[in-house]
FIFINU-660150 format. One record per residue (C-alpha): residue in one letter; x, y, z negated. Coordinates in Angstrom, 1 decimal. Layout:
N
+------+--------+--------+--------+
! resn !      x !      y !      z !
+------+--------+--------+--------+
!    A !      X !      Y !      Z !
...
+------+--------+--------+--------+
// end
This chain:
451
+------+--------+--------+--------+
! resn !      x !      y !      z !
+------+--------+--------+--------+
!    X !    0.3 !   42.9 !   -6.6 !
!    X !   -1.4 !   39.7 !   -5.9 !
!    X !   -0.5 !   37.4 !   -3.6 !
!    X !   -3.3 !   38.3 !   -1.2 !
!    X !   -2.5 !   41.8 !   -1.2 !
!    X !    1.1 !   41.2 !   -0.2 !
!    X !    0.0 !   39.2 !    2.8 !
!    X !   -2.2 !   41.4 !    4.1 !
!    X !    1.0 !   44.1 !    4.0 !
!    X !    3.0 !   42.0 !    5.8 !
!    X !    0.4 !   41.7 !    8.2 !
!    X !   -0.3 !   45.2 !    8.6 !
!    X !    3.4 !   45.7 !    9.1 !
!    X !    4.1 !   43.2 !   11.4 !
!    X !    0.9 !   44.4 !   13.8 !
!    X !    1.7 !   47.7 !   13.6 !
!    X !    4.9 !   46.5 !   15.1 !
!    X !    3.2 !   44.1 !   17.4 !
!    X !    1.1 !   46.7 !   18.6 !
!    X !    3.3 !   48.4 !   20.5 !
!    X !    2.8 !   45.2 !   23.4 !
!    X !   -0.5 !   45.1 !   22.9 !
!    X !   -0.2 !   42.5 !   20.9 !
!    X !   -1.9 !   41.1 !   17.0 !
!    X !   -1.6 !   38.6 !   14.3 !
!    X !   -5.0 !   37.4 !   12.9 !
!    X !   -3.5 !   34.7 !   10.0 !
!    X !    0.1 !   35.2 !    8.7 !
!    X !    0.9 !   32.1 !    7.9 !
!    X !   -0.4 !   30.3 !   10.8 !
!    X !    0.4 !   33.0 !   13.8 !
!    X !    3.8 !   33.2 !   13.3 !
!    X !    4.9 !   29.1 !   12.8 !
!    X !    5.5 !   29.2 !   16.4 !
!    X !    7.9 !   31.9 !   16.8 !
!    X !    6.5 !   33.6 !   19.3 !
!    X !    5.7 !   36.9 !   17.5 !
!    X !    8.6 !   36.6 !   15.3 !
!    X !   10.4 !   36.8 !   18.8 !
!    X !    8.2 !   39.7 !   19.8 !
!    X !    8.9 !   41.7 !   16.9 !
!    X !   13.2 !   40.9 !   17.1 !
!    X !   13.0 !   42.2 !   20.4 !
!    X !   11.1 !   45.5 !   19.5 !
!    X !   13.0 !   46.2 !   16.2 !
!    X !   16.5 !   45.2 !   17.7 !
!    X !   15.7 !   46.2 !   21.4 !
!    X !   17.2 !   43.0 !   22.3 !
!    X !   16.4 !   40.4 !   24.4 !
!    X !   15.9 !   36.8 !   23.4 !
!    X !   14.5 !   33.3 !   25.1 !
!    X !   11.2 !   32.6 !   24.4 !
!    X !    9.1 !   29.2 !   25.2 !
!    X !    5.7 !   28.9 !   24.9 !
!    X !    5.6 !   25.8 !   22.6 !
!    X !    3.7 !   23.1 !   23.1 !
!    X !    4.8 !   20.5 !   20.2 !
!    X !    7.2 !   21.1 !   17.2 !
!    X !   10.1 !   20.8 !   18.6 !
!    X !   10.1 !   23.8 !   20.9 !
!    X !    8.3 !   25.8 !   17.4 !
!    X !   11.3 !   25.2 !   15.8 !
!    X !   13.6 !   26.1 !   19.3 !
!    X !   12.1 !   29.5 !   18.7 !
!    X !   12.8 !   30.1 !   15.2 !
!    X !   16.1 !   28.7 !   15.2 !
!    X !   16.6 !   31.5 !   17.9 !
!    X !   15.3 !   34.2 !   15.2 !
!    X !   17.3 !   32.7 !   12.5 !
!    X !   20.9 !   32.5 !   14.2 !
!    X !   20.1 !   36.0 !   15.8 !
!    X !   19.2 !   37.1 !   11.9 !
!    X !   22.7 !   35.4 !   10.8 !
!    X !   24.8 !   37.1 !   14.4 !
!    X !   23.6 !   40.7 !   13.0 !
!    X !   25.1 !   40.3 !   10.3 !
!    X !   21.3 !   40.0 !    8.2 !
!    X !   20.8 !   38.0 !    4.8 !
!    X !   18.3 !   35.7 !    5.0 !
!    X !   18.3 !   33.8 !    1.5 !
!    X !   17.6 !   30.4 !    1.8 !
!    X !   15.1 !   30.0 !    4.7 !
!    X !   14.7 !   27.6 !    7.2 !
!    X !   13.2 !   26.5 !   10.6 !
!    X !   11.2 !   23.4 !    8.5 !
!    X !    9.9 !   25.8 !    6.2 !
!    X !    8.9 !   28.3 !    9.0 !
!    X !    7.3 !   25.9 !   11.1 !
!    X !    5.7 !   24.1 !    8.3 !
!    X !    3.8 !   27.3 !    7.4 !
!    X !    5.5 !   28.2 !    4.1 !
!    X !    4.0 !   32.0 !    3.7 !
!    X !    6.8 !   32.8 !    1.5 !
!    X !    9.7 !   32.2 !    3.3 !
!    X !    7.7 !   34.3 !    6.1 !
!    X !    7.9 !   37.0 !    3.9 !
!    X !   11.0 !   36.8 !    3.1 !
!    X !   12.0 !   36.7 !    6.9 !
!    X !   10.2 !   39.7 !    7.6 !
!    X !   11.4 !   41.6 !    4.5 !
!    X !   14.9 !   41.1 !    6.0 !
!    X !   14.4 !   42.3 !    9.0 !
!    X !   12.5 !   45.4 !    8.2 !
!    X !   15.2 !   46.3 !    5.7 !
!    X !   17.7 !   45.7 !    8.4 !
!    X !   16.6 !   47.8 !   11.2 !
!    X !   13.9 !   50.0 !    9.5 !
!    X !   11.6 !   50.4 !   11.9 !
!    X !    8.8 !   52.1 !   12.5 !
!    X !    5.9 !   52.0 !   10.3 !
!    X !    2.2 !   51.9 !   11.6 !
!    X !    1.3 !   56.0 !   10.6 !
!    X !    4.7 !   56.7 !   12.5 !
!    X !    7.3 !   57.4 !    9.4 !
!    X !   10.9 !   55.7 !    9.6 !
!    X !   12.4 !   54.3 !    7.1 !
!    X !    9.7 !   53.1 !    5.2 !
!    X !   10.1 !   49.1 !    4.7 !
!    X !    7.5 !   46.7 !    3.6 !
!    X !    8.9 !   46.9 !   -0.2 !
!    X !    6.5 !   46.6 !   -3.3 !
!    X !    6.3 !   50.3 !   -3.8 !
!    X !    5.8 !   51.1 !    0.0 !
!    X !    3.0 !   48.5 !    0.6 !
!    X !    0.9 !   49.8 !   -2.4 !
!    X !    1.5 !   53.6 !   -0.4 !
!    X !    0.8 !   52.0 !    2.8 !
!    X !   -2.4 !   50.0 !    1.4 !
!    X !   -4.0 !   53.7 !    0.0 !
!    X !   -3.1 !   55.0 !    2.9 !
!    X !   -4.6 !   52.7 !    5.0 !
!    X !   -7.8 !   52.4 !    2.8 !
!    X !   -8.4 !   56.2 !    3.6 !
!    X !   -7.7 !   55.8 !    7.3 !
!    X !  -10.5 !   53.1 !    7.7 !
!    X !  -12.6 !   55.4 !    6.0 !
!    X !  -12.2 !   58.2 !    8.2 !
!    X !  -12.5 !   56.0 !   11.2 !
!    X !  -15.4 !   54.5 !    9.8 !
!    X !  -17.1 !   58.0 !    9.1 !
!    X !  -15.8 !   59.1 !   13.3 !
!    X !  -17.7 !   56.2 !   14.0 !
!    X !  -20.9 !   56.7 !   12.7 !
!    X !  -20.9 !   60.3 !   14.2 !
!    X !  -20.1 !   59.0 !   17.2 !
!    X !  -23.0 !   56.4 !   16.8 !
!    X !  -25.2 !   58.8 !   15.5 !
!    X !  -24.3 !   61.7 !   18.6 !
!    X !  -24.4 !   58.8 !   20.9 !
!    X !  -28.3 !   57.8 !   20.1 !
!    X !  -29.0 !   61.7 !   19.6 !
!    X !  -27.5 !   61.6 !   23.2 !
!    X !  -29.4 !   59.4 !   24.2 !
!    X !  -32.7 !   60.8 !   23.0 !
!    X !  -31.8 !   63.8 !   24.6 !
!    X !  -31.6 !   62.6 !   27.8 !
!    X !  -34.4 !   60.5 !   27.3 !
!    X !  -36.5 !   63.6 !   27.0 !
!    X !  -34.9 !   65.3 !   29.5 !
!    X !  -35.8 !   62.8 !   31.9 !
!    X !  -39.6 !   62.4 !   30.6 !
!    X !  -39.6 !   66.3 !   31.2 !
!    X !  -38.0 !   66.2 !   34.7 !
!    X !  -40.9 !   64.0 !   35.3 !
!    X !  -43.9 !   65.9 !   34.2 !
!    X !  -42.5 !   68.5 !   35.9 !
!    X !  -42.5 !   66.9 !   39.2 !
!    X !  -46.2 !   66.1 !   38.7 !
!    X !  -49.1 !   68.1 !   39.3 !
!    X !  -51.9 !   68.6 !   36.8 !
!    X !  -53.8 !   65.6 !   38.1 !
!    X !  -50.8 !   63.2 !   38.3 !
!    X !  -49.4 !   63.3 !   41.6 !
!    X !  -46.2 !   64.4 !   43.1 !
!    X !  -45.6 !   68.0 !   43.8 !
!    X !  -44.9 !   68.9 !   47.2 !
!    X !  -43.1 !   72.5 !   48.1 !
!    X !  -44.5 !   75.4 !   50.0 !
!    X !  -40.9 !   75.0 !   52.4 !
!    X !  -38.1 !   72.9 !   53.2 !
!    X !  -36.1 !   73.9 !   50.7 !
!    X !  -38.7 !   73.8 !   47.9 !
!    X !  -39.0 !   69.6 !   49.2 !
!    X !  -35.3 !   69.5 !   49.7 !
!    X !  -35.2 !   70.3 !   46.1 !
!    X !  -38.0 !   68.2 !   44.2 !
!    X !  -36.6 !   65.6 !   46.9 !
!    X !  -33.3 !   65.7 !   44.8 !
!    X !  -34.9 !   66.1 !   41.6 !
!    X !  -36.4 !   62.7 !   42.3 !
!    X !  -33.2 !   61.2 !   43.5 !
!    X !  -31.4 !   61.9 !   40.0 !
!    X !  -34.7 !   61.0 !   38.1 !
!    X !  -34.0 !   57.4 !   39.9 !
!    X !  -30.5 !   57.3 !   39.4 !
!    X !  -31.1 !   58.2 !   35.5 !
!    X !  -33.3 !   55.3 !   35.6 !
!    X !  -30.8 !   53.1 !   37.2 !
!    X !  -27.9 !   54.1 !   35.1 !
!    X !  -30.4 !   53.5 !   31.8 !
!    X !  -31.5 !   50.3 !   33.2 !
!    X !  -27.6 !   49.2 !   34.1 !
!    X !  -26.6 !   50.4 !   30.3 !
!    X !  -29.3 !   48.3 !   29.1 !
!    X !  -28.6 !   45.6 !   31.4 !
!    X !  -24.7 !   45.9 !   30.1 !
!    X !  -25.4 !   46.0 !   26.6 !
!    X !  -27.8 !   42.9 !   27.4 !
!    X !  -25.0 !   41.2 !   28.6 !
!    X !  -22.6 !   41.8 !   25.9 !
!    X !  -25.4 !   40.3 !   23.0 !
!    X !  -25.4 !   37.4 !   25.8 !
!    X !  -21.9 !   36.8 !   25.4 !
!    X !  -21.6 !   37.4 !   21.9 !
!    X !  -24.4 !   35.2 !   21.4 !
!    X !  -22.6 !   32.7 !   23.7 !
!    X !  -19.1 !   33.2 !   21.7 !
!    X !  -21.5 !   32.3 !   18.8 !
!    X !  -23.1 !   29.4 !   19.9 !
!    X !  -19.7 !   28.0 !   21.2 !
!    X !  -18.2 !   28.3 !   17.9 !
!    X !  -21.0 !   27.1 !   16.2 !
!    X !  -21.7 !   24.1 !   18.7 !
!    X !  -18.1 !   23.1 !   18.2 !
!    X !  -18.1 !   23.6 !   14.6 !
!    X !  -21.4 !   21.4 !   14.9 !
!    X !  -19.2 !   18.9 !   16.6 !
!    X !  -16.4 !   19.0 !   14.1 !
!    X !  -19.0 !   18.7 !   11.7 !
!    X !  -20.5 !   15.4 !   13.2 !
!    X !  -16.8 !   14.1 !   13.6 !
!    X !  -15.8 !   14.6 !    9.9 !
!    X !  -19.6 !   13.2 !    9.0 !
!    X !  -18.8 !    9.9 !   11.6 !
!    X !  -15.3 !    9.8 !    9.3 !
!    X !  -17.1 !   10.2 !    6.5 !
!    X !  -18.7 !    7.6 !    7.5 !
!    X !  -16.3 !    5.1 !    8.4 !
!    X !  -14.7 !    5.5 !    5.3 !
!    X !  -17.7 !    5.0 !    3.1 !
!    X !  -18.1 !    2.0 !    5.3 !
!    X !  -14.7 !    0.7 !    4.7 !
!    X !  -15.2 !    2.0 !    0.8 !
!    X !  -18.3 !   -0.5 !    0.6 !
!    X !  -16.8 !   -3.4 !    2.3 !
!    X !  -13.3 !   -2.9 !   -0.2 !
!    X !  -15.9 !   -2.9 !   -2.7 !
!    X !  -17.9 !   -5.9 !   -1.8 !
!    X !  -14.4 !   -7.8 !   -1.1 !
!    X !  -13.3 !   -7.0 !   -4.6 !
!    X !  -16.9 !   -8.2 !   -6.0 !
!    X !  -16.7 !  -11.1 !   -4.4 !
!    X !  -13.0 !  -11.3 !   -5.9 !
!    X !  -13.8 !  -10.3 !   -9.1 !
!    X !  -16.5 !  -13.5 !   -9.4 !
!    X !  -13.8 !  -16.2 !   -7.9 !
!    X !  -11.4 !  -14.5 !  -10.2 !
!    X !  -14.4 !  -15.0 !  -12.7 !
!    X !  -15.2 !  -18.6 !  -12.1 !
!    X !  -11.8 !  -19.2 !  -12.2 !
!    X !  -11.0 !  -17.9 !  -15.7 !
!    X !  -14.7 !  -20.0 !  -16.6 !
!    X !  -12.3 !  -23.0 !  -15.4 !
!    X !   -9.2 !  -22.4 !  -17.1 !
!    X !  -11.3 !  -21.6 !  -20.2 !
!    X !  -13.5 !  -25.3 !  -20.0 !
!    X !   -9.7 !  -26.9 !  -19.2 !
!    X !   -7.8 !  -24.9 !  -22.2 !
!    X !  -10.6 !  -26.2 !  -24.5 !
!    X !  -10.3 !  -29.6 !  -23.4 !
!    X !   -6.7 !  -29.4 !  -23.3 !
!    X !   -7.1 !  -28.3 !  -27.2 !
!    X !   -9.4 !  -30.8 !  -28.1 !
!    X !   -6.7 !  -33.4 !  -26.7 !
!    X !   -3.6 !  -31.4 !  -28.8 !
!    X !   -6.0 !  -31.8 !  -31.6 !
!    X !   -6.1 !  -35.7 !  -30.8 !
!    X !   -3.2 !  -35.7 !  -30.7 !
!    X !   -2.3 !  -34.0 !  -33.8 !
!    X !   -4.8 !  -35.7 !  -36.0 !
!    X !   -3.4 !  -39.3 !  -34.6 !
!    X !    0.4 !  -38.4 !  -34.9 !
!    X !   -0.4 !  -37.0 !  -38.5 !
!    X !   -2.2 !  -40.0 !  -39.3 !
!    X !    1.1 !  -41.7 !  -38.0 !
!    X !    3.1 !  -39.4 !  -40.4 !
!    X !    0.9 !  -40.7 !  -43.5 !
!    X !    1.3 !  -44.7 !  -42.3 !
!    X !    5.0 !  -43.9 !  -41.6 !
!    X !    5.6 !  -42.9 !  -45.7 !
!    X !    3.2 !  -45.1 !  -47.2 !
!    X !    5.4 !  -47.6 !  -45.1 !
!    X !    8.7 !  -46.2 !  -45.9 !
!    X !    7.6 !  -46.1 !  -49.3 !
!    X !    6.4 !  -49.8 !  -49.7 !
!    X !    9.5 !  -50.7 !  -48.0 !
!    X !   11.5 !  -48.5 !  -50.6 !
!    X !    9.2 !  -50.4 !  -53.8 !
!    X !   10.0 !  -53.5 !  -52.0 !
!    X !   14.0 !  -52.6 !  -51.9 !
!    X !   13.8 !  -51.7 !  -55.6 !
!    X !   12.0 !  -55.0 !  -56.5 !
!    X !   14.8 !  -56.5 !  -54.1 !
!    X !   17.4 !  -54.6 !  -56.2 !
!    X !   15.7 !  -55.6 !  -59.4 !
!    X !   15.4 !  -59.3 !  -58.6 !
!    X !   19.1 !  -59.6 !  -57.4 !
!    X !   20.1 !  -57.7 !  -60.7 !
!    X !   18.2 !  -60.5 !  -63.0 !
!    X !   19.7 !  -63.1 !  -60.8 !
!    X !   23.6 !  -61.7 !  -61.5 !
!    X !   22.5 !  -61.5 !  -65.5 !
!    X !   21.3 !  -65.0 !  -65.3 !
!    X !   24.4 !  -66.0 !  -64.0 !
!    X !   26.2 !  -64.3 !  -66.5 !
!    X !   24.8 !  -65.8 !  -68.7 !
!    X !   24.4 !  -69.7 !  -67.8 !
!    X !   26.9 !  -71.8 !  -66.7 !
!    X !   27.3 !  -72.4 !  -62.5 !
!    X !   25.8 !  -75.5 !  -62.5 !
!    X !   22.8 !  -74.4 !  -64.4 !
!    X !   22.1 !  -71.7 !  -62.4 !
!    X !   22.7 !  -73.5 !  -58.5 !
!    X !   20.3 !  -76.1 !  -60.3 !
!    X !   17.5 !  -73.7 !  -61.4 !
!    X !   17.6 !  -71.8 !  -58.0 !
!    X !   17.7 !  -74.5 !  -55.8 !
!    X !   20.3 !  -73.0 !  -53.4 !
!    X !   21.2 !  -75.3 !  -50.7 !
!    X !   24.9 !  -76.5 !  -50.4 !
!    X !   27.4 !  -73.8 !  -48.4 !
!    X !   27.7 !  -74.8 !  -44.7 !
!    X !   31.5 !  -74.0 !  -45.7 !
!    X !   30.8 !  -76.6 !  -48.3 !
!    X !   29.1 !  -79.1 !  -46.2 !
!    X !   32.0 !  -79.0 !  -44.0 !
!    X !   34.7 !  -79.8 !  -46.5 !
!    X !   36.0 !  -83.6 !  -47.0 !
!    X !   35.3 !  -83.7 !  -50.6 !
!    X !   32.1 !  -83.4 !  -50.2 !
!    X !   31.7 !  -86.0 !  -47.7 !
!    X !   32.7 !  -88.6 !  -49.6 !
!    X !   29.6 !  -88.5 !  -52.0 !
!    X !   30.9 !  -86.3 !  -54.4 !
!    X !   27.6 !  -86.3 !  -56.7 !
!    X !   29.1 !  -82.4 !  -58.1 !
!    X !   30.2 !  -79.2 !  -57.3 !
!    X !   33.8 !  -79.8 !  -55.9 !
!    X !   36.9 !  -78.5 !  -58.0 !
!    X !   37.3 !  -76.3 !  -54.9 !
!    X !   33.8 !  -74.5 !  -55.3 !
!    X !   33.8 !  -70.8 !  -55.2 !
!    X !   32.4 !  -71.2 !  -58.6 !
!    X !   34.8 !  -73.2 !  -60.5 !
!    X !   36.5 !  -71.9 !  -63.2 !
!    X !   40.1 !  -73.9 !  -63.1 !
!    X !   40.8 !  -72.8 !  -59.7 !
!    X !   41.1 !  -70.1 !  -57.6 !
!    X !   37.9 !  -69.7 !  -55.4 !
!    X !   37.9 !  -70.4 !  -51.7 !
!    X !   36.6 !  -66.9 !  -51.0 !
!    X !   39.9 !  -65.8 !  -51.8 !
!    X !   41.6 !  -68.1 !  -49.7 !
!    X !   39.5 !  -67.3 !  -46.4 !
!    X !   40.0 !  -63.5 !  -46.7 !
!    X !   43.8 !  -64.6 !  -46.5 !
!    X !   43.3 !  -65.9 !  -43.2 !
!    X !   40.9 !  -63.5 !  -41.9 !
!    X !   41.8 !  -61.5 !  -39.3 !
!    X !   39.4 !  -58.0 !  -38.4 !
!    X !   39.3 !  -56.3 !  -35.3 !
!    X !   39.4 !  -52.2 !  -35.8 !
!    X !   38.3 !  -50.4 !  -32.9 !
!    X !   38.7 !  -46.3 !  -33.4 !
!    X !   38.4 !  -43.4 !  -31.2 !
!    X !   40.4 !  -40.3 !  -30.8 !
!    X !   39.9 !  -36.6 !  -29.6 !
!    X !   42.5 !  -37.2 !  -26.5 !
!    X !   41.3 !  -40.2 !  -25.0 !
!    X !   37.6 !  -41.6 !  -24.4 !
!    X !   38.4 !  -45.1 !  -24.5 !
!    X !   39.3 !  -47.2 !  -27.9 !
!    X !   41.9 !  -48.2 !  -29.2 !
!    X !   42.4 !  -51.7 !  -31.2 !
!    X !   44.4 !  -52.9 !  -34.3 !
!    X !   43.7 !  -55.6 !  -36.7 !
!    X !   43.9 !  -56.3 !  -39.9 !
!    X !   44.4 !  -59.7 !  -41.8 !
!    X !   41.3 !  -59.0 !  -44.3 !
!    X !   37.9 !  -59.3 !  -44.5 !
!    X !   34.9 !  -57.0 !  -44.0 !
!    X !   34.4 !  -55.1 !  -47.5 !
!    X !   37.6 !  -55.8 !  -48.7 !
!    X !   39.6 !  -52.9 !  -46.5 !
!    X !   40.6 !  -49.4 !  -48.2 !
!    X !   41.1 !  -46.4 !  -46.1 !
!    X !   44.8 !  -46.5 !  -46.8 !
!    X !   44.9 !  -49.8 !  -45.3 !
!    X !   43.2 !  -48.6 !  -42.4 !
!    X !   45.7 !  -45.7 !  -41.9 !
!    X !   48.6 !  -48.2 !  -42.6 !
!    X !   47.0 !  -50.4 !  -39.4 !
!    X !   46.2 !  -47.4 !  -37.1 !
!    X !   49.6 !  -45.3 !  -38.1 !
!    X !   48.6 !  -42.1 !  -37.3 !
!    X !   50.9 !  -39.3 !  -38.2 !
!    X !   49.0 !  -35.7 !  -39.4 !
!    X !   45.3 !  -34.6 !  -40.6 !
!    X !   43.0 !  -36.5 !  -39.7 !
!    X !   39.1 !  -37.1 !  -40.8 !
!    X !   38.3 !  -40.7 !  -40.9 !
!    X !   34.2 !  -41.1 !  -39.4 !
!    X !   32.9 !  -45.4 !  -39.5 !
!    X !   30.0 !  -46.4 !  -38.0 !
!    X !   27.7 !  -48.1 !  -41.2 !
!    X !   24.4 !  -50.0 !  -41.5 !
!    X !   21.7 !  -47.9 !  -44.1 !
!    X !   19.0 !  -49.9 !  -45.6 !
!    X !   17.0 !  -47.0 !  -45.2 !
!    X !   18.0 !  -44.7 !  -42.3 !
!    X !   19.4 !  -47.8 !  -40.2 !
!    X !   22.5 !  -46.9 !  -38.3 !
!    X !   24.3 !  -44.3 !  -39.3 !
!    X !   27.8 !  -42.2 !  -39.3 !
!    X !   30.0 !  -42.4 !  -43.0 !
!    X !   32.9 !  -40.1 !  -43.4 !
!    X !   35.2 !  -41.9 !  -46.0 !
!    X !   38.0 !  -39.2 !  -47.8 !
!    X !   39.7 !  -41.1 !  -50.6 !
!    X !   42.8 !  -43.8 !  -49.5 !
!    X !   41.1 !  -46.3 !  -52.3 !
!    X !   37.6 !  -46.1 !  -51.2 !
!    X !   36.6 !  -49.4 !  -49.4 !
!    X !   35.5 !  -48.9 !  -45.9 !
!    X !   32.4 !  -49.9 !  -44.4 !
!    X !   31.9 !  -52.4 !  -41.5 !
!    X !   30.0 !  -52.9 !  -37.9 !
!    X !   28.6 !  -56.5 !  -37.1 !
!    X !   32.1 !  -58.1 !  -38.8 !
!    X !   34.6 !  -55.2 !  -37.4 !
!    X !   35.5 !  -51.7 !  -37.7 !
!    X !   34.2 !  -49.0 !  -35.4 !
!    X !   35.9 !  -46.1 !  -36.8 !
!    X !   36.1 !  -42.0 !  -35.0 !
!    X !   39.8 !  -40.3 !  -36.1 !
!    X !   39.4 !  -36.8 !  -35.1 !
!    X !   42.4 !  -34.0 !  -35.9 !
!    X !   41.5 !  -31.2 !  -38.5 !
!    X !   42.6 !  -27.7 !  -37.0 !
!    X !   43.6 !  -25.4 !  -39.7 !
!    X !   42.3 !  -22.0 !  -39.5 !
+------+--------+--------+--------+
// end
């Protein structure tokens, strides 16, 4: 059974029920979200009793079915999941379901007069053929009485057109009687003929009356319909209205937005023209910085080269010979001495370049003295030590000798690179000769952890 079907048994159920105080549903789902009927239909199943407020907002709907509902659940009836919300809110199943409870509860009354039937699947389908033939019948009984009515009707309508010929003469004028009583009598005859008339005219008049009202029902329903009509056409409207002015704002967006991107576009082109500037000039940069670093490496080599020639020419002349051919000025250490002072027109016998004694170079890294400044893991600051050697002469086992530093350590010194400029040397060997800072030692000692 469709879902239709089963409303319009519920309905039929519930009126028959209903009917009994005169009273009917015309929509199921939207007569009974009040509670009123439900109410109504409790008190003539159960024979009960209960409050009942004519609602005038939701709240007081839901009063009334909360009053069905705990009455339902006091009898001792199973109502499976319904609700007042669902009730009010016009939820046709839980309706239903309502009404199926209570009819299979009390089992009531049906509408041809048979307990114990309830509104089950099986005895809706009954009651629906049931109630099919029933409207037929009562349609046929009223077409006979429709039909006996209008042959009444013509009936008397004769009878009336015959009272009156009678009453006539043959040349159209009223009869009068030989006597009194023969007057008395057309007298009366005449009295019904215009109380026939009267009756007809006042059946006419009342029939009359009823198309006026219908035809006023009509043309209230239809004129307020017509108004609801011109409401929902003003809201129509209004939101068309609103609909094109959203629209136009978004057009009007939608171009900013547009001119904007037309903006950003100009300023990311310019902005890439300017990268690729940038990029051409720093790439141009790169190539002068190699040819550079490469003319200054060719330039080192030839350095290199020359300073190699220079220690084979020395190797091969004798000192005088060579300080002679390359012009080198005297020593300022030189300069300074007494020897040379008192006119000495050669190298003194103290020159780093004589062969018979031991050279002064030898003798000034004896009293040299260098600073070694080194940092540690634990402390920020440096610590100092010296050293009674020159620059370029000190090993790394002479450095640990100076610090004494007990354990692991890595050994970092801060150097000078002809290429790279300054730079950070880990030495590892004890006999490796450790590079210097400006005439000192910066040095970084930092403890190895073993993993």
């Amino acid at each position: 059974m469709e879902l239709q079907e089963q409303i319009k048994a519920y309905q039929a159920w519930v009126n028959s029920q209903l009917k009994k105080k005169s009273q009917q549903i015309t929509d199921f789902g939207k007569d009974l979200r009040d509670g009123k009927a439900l109410i109504t239909i409790v008190e003539i199943i159960s024979g009960q009793c209960l409050e009942k407020l004519n609602p005038r907002n939701e709240e007081e709907k839901k009063q009334n079915v909360a009053k069905v509902i705990d009455f339902m659940k006091s009898s001792g009836i199973k109502l499976p999941h319904v609700t007042t919300e669902e009730i009010v809110g016009g939820n046709v199943k839980s309706m239903m379901q309502l009404i199926l409870a209570l009819a299979a509860h009390f089992k009531p009354a049906s509408i041809d007069g048979k307990k114990g039937e309830t509104p089950t699947r099986q005895g809706f389908v009954s009651y629906r053929e049931k109630k099919v033939a029933s409207l037929q019948l009562e349609e046929k009984h009223k077409e006979m009485e429709r039909s006996f009515e209008k042959d009444l009707s013509e009936i008397e309508s004769l009878a009336i057109e015959l009272q009156k010929i009678l009453l006539l003469d043959s040349e159209g004028n009223l009869l009068s009687g030989a006597n009194i009583e023969e007057d008395l009598v057309i007298t009366r005859a005449e009295l019904n003929l215009a109380l026939e008339e009267k009756l007809k005219q006042e059946k006419e008049l009342t029939g009359i009356q009823q198309k006026y009202k219908e035809l006023s029902t009509s043309n209230s329903a239809l004129l307020s319909r017509l108004k609801q009509q011109d409401e929902d056409l003003m809201l129509l409207r209004q939101q068309l209205l609103h609909s094109n002015l959203a629209r136009d704002k978004l057009k009007s967006e939608k171009a900013e937005l547009s001119v904007e991107l037309d903006d950003m576009k100009d300023e990311m082109e310019r902005y890439q023209s300017k990268y690729y500037e940038k990029e051409l000039k720093c790439q141009q940069l790169d190539n002068q910085l190699v040819l550079e670093k490469t003319e200054h490496i060719r330039a080192m080599t030839r350095k290199k080269e020359e300073i190699k020639e220079l220690q084979k020419q020395m190797n091969c002349h004798s000192p005088d010979a060579v300080f002679h051919d390359l012009r080198i000025p005297q020593s300022p250490v030189l300069r300074r001495s007494p020897a040379l002072s008192r006119g000495s027109p050669t190298l003194s016998r103290k020159s780093p370049v004589s062969r018979n004694n031991p050279p002064r170079r030898r003798k000034l890294s004896e009293n040299a003295q260098t600073r070694i400044l080194y940092f540690t893991d634990r402390d920020m600051t440096p610590a100092m030590a010296t050293i009674s050697k020159r620059v370029g002469d000190i090993t790394l086992g002479e450095f640990k000798s100076a610090i004494k530093k007990q354990g692991n350590y890595r050994y970092i010194f801060k150097a000078l690179d002809p290429e790279l400029g300054t730079v950070k040397e880990e030495v590892f060997r004890d006999d490796d000769v450790i590079p210097g800072w400006e005439g000192k030692i910066v040095a970084w000692v930092e403890e190895e952890l073993n993993v």
